[in-house]
C-alpha positions as a Markdown table, in Angstrom:
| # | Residue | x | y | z |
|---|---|---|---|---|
| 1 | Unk | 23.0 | -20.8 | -12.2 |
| 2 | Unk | 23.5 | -23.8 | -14.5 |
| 3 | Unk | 22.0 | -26.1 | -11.3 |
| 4 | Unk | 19.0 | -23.4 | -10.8 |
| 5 | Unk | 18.1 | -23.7 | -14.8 |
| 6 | Unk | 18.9 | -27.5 | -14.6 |
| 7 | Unk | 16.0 | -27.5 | -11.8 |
| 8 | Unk | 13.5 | -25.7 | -13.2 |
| 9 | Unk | 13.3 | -27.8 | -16.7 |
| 10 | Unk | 13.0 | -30.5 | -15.0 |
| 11 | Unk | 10.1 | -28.9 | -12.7 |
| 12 | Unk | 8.7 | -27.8 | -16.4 |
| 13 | Unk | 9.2 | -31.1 | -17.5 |
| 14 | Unk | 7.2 | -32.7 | -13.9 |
| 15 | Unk | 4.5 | -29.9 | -14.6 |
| 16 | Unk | 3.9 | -30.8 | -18.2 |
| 17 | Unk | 3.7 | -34.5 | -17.5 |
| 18 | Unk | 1.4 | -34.1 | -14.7 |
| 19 | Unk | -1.0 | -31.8 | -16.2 |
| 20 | Unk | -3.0 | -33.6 | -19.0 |
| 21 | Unk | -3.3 | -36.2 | -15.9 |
| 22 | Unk | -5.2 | -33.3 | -13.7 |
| 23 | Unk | -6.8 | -32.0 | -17.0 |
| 24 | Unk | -8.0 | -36.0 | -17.4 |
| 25 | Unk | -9.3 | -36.4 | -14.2 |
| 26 | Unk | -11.0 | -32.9 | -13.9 |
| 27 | Unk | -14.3 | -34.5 | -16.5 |
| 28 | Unk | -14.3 | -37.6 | -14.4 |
| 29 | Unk | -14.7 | -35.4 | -11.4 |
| 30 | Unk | -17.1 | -33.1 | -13.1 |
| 31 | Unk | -19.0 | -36.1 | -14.3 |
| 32 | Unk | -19.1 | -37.8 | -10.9 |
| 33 | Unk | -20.7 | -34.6 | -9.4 |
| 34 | Unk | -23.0 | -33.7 | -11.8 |
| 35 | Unk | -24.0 | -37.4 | -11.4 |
| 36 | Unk | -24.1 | -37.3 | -7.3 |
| 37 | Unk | -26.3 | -33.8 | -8.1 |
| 38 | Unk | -28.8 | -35.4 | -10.4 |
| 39 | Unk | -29.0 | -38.4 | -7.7 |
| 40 | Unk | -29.8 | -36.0 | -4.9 |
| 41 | Unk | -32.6 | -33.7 | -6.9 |
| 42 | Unk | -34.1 | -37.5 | -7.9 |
| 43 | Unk | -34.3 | -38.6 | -4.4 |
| 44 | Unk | -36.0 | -35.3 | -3.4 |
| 45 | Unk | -38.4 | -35.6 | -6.3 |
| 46 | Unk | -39.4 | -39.0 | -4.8 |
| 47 | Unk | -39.5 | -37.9 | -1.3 |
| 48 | Unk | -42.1 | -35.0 | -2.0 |
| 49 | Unk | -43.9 | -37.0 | -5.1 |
| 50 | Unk | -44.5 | -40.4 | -2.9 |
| 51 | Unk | -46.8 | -39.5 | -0.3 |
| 52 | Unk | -49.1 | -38.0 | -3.3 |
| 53 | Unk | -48.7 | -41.0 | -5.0 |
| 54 | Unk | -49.8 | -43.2 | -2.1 |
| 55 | Unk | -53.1 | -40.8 | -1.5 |
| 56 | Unk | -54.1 | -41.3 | -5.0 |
| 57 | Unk | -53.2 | -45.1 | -5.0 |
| 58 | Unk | -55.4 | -45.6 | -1.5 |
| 59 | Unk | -58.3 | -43.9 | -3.3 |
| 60 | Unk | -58.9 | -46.9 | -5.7 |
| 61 | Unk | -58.7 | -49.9 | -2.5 |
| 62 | Unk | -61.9 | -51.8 | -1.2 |
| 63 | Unk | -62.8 | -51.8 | 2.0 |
| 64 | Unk | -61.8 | -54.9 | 2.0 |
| 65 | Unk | -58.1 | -54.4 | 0.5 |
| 66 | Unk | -57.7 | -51.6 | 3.4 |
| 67 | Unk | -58.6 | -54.5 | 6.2 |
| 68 | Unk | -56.6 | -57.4 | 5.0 |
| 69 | Unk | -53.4 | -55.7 | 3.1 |
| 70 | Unk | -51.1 | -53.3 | 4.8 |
| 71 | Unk | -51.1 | -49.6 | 4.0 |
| 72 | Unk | -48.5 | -49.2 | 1.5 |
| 73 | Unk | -49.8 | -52.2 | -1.0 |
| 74 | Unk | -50.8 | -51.6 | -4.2 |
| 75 | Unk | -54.8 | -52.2 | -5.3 |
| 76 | Unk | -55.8 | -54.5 | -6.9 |
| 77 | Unk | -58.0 | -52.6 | -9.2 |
| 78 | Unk | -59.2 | -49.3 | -9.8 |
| 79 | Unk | -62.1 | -49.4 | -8.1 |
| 80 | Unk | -64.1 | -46.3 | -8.7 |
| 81 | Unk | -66.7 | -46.3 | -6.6 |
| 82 | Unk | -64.9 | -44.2 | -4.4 |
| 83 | Unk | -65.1 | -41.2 | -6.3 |
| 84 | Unk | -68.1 | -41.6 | -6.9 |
| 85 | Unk | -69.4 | -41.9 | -3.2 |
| 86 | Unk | -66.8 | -39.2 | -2.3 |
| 87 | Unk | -68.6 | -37.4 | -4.7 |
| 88 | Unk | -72.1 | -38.1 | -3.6 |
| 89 | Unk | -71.3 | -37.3 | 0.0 |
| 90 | Unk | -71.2 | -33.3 | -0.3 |
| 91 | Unk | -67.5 | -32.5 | -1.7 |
| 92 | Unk | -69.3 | -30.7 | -4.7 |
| 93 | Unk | -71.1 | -28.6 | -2.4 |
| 94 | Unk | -68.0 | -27.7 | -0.5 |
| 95 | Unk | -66.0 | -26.7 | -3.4 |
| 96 | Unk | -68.7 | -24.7 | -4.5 |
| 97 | Unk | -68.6 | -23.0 | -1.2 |
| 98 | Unk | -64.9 | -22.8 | -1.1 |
| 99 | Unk | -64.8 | -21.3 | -5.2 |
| 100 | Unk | -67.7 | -18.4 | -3.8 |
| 101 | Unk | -65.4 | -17.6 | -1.1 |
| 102 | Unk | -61.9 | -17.6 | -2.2 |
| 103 | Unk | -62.3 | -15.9 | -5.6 |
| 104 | Unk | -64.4 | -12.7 | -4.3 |
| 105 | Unk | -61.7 | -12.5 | -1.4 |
| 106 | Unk | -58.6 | -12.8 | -3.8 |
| 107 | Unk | -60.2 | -10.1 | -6.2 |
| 108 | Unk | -60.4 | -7.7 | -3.4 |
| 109 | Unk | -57.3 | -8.5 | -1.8 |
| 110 | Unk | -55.4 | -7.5 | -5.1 |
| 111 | Unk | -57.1 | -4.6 | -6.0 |
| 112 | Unk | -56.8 | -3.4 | -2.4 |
| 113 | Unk | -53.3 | -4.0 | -2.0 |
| 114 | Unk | -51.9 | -2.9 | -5.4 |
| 115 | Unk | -53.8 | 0.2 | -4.6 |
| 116 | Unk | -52.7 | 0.5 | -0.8 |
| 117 | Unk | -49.0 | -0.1 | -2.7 |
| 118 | Unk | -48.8 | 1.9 | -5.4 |
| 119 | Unk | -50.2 | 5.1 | -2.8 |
| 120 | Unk | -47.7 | 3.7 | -0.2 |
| 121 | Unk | -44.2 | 3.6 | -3.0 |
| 122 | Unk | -45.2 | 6.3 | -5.8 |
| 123 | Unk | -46.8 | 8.5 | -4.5 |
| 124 | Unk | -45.5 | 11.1 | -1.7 |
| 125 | Unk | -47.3 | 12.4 | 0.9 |
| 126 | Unk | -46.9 | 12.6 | 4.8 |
| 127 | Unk | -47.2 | 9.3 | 7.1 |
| 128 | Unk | -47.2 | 6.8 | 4.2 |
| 129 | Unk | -44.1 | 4.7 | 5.8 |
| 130 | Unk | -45.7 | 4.5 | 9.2 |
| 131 | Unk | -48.9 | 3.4 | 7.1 |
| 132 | Unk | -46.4 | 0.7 | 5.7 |
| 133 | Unk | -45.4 | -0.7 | 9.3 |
| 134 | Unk | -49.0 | -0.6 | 10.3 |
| 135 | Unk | -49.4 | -3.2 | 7.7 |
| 136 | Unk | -46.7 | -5.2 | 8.2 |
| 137 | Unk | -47.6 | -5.1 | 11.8 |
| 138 | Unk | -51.0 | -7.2 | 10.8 |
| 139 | Unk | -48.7 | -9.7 | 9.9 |
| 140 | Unk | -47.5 | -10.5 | 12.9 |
| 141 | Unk | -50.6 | -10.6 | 14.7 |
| 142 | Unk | -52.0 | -14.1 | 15.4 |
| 143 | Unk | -54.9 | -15.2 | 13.9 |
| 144 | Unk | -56.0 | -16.5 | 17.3 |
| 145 | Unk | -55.8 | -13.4 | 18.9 |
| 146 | Unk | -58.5 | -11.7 | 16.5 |
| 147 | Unk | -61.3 | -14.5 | 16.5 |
| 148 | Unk | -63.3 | -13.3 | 19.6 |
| 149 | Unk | -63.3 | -9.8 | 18.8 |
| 150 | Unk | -64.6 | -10.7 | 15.3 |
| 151 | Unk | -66.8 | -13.4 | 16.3 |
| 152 | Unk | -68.1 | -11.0 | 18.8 |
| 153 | Unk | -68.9 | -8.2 | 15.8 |
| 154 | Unk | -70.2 | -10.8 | 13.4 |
| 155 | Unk | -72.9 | -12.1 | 15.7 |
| 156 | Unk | -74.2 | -8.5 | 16.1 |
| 157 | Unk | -73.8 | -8.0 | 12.5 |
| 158 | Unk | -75.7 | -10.9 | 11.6 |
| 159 | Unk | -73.1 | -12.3 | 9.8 |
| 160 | Unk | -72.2 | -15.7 | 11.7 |
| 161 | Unk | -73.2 | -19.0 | 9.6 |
| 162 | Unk | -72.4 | -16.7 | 6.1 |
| 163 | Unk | -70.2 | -17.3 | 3.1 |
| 164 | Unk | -70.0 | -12.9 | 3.2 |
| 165 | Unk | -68.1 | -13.1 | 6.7 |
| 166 | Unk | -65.8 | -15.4 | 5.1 |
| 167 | Unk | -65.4 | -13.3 | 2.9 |
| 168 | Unk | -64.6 | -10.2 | 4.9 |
| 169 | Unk | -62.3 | -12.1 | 7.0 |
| 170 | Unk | -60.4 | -13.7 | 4.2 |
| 171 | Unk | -59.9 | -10.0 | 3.1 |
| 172 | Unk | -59.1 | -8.1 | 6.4 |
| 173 | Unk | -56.6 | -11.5 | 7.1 |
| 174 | Unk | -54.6 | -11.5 | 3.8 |
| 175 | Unk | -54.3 | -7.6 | 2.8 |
| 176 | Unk | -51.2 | -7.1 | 5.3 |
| 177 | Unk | -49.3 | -9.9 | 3.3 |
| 178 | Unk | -50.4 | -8.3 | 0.1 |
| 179 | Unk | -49.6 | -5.2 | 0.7 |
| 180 | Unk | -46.0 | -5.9 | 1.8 |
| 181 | Unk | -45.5 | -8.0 | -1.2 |
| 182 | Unk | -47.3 | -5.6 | -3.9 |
| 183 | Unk | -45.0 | -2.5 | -2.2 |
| 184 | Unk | -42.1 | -4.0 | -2.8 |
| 185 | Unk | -42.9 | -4.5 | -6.5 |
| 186 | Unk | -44.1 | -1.5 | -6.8 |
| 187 | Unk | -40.5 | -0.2 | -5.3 |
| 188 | Unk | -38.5 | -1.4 | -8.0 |
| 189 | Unk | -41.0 | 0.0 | -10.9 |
| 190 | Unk | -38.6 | 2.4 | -12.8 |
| 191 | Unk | -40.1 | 5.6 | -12.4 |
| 192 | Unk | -39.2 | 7.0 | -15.7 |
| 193 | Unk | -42.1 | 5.1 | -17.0 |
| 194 | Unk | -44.5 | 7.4 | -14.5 |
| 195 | Unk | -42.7 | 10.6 | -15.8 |
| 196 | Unk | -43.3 | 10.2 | -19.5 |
| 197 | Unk | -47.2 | 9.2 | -18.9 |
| 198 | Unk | -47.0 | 12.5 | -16.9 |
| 199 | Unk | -46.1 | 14.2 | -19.8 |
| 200 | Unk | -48.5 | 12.9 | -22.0 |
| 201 | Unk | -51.1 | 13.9 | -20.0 |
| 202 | Unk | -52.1 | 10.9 | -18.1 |
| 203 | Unk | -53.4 | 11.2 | -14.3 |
| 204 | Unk | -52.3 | 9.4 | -11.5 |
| 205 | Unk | -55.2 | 6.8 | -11.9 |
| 206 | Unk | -54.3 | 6.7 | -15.6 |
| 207 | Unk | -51.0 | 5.9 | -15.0 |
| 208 | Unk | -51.9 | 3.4 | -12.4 |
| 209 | Unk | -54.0 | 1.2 | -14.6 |
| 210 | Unk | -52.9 | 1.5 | -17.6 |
| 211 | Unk | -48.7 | 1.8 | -17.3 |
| 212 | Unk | -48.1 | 0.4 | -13.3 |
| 213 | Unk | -50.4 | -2.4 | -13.5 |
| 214 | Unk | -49.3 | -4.3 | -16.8 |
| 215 | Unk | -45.6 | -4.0 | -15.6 |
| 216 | Unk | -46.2 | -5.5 | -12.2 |
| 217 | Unk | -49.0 | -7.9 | -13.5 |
| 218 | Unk | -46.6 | -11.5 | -12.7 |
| 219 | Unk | -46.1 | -10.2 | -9.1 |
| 220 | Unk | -49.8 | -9.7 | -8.9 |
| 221 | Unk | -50.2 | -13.2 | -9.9 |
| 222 | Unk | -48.0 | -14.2 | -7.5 |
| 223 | Unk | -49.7 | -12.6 | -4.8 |
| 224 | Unk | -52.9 | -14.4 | -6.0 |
| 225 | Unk | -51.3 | -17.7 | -5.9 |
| 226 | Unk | -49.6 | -17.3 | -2.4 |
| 227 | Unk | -53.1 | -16.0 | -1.4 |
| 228 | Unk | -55.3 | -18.9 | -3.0 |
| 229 | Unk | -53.4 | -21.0 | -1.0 |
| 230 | Unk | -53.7 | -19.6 | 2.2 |
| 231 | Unk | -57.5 | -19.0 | 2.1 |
| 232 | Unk | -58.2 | -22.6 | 0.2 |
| 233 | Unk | -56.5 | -24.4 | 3.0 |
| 234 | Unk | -58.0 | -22.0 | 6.0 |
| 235 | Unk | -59.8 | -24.1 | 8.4 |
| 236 | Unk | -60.0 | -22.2 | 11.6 |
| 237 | Unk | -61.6 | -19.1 | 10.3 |
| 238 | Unk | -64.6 | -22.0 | 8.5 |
| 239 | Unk | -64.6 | -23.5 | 11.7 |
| 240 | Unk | -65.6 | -20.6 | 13.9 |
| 241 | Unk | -67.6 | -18.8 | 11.6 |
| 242 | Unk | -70.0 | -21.7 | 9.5 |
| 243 | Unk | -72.0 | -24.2 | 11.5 |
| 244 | Unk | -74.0 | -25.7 | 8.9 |
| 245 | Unk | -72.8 | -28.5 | 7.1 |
| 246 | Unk | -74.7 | -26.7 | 3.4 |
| 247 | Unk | -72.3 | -23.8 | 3.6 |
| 248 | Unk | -68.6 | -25.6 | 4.6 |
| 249 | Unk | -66.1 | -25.0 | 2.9 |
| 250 | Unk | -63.8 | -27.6 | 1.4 |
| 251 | Unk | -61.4 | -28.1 | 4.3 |
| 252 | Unk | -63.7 | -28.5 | 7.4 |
| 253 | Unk | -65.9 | -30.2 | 4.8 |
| 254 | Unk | -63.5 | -32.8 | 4.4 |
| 255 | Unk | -62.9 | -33.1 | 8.3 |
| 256 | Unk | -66.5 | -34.0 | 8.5 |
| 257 | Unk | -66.1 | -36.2 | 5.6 |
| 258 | Unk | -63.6 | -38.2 | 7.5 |
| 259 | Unk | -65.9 | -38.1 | 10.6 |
| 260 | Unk | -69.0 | -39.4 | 8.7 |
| 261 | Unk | -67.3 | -42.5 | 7.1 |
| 262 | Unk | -65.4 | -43.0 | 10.1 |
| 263 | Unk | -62.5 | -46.2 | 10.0 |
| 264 | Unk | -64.7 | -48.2 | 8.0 |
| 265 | Unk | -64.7 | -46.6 | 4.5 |
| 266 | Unk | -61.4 | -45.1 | 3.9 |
| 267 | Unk | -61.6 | -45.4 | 0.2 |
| 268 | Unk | -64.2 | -42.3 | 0.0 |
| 269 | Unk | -61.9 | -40.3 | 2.2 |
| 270 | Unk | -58.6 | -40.8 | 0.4 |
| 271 | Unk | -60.9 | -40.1 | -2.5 |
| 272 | Unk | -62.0 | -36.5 | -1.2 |
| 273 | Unk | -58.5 | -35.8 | -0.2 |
| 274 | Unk | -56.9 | -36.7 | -3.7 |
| 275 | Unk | -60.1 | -34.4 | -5.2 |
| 276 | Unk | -58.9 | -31.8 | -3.3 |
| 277 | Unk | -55.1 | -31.9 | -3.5 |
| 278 | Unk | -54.7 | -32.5 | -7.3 |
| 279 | Unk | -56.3 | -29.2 | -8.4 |
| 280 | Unk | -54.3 | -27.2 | -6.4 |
| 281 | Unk | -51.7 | -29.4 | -7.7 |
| 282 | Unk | -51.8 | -28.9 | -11.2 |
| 283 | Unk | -53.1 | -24.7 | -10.7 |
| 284 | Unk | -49.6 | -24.4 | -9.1 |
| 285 | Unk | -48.2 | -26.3 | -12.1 |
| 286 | Unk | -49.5 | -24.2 | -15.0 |
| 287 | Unk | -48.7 | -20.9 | -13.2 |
| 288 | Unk | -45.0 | -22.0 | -12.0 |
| 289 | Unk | -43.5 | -19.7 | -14.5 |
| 290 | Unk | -45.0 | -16.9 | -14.1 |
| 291 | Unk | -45.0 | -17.3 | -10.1 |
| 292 | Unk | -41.3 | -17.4 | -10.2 |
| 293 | Unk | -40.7 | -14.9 | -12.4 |
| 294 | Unk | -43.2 | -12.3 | -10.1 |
| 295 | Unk | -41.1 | -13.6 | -7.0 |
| 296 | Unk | -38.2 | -12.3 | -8.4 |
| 297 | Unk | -39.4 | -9.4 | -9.6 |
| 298 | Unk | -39.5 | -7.6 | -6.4 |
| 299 | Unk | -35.7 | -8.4 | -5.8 |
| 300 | Unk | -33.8 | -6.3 | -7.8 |
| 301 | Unk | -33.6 | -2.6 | -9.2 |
| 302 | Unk | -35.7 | -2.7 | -12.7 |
């Protein structure tokens, strides 16, 4: 007994002795890591901010500056000139397009789908989960699959060369997205809030607009933003359906752009690029919050 007590102080002893070592070395360790962390979330920042960077710096070269010094040298000067004559050559006429035909087809898209949702997860009535696969079922449908059949209706409609079939194809294209989105917001709504407008007398529409729609209003942002996107960088659906050069929109506007200055003045092109990147750019910036918060909000039980 006296050899098995005689053992364990000493083990004691070897335990206390080594731990304020480990307890020592545990900051260092933590330090080092949260050092290694901040290195790796800085070197990702640079990977995704430089090629933005670069754009932007190309739009102030010469055409000179672009013949003699490689690609990824600094300018010399700020030269301008080349928003100006990015400017001049039609990009305010294609974001004018682009502004008539995104904002008309993200209206209806979200009034649509939060409607098509809040039908689909509140209310109860027979078929409304095969309505929900239909839906999802447009999602997986290519995009290519659908342009001859709809070119083929929009030329007996009357509606080929016009910023309304953009319009009505940006809508048909993004409400199966939508929908699935807005229904599962609408899924986690507490439904206690729908039983006591019930009892004060509110109808269905009543308690759609004025109690659902507040409470899910960040995930309808977020379906606007994820929308805006898709339709503000569409340039197949532009491409079949406008042919004149007065009613592009913004992407196969700047396609043409390119194609009109050809290699010679690249300083208008990175120009139109840069004009069209940084607004999206700084949109997504101001709503980042409230994006991340609505993307969220459809993932757990309110």
């Amino acid at each position: 007994m006296s050899d098995l007590s005689a053992r364990g102080s000493a083990a004691a002893v070897t335990w206390r002795r080594s731990g304020p070592a480990t307890r020592r070395r545990s900051p260092a360790r933590r330090r080092i890591r949260r050092a290694l962390g901040r290195l790796g979330v800085c070197l990702l920042v640079a990977i995704e901010l430089y090629p933005l960077v670069w754009l932007v710096l190309q739009s102030f070269k010469t055409t000179a500056e672009f013949n003699s010094s490689p690609a990824w040298s600094l300018p010399n000067s700020l030269y301008f000139h080349n928003w100006v004559a990015a400017w001049q050559g039609h990009i305010g006429t294609y974001f004018k397009n682009s502004l008539i035909a995104v904002f008309p087809s993200l209206a209806m898209i979200i009034v649509l789908s939060a409607a098509a949702a809040f039908a689909i997860e509140v209310m109860r009535w027979r078929g409304r989960n095969l309505t929900l696969l239909v839906f999802i079922a447009g999602i997986l449908i290519p995009l290519q699959m659908i342009l001859l059949p709809l070119f083929t209706v929009y030329f007996h409609l009357g509606l080929i060369d016009s910023l309304w079939g953009l319009i009505i194809a940006y809508t048909g294209t993004g409400l199966p997205l939508g929908v699935f989105l807005m229904a599962g917001y609408f899924r986690v709504v507490p439904r206690e809030l729908l039983e006591a407008a019930t009892l004060d007398g509110a109808s269905i529409y009543q308690a759609f607009t004025h109690v659902v729609l507040p409470v899910v209003f960040n995930a309808m942002l977020t379906v606007a933003v994820v929308e805006f996107f898709f339709i503000w960088n569409d340039l197949l659906l532009s491409l079949t359906f406008i042919s004149s050069d007065s009613k592009r929109t913004i992407q196969p506007g700047l396609l043409n752009f390119a194609t009109n200055f050809g290699q010679v003045n690249w300083g208008p092109t990175f120009a139109a690029i840069s004009m069209t990147v940084l607004p999206t750019l700084a949109l997504y910036l101001i709503l980042n919050k409230r994006v991340m918060r609505g993307l969220t909000a459809g993932s757990v039980k309110g």
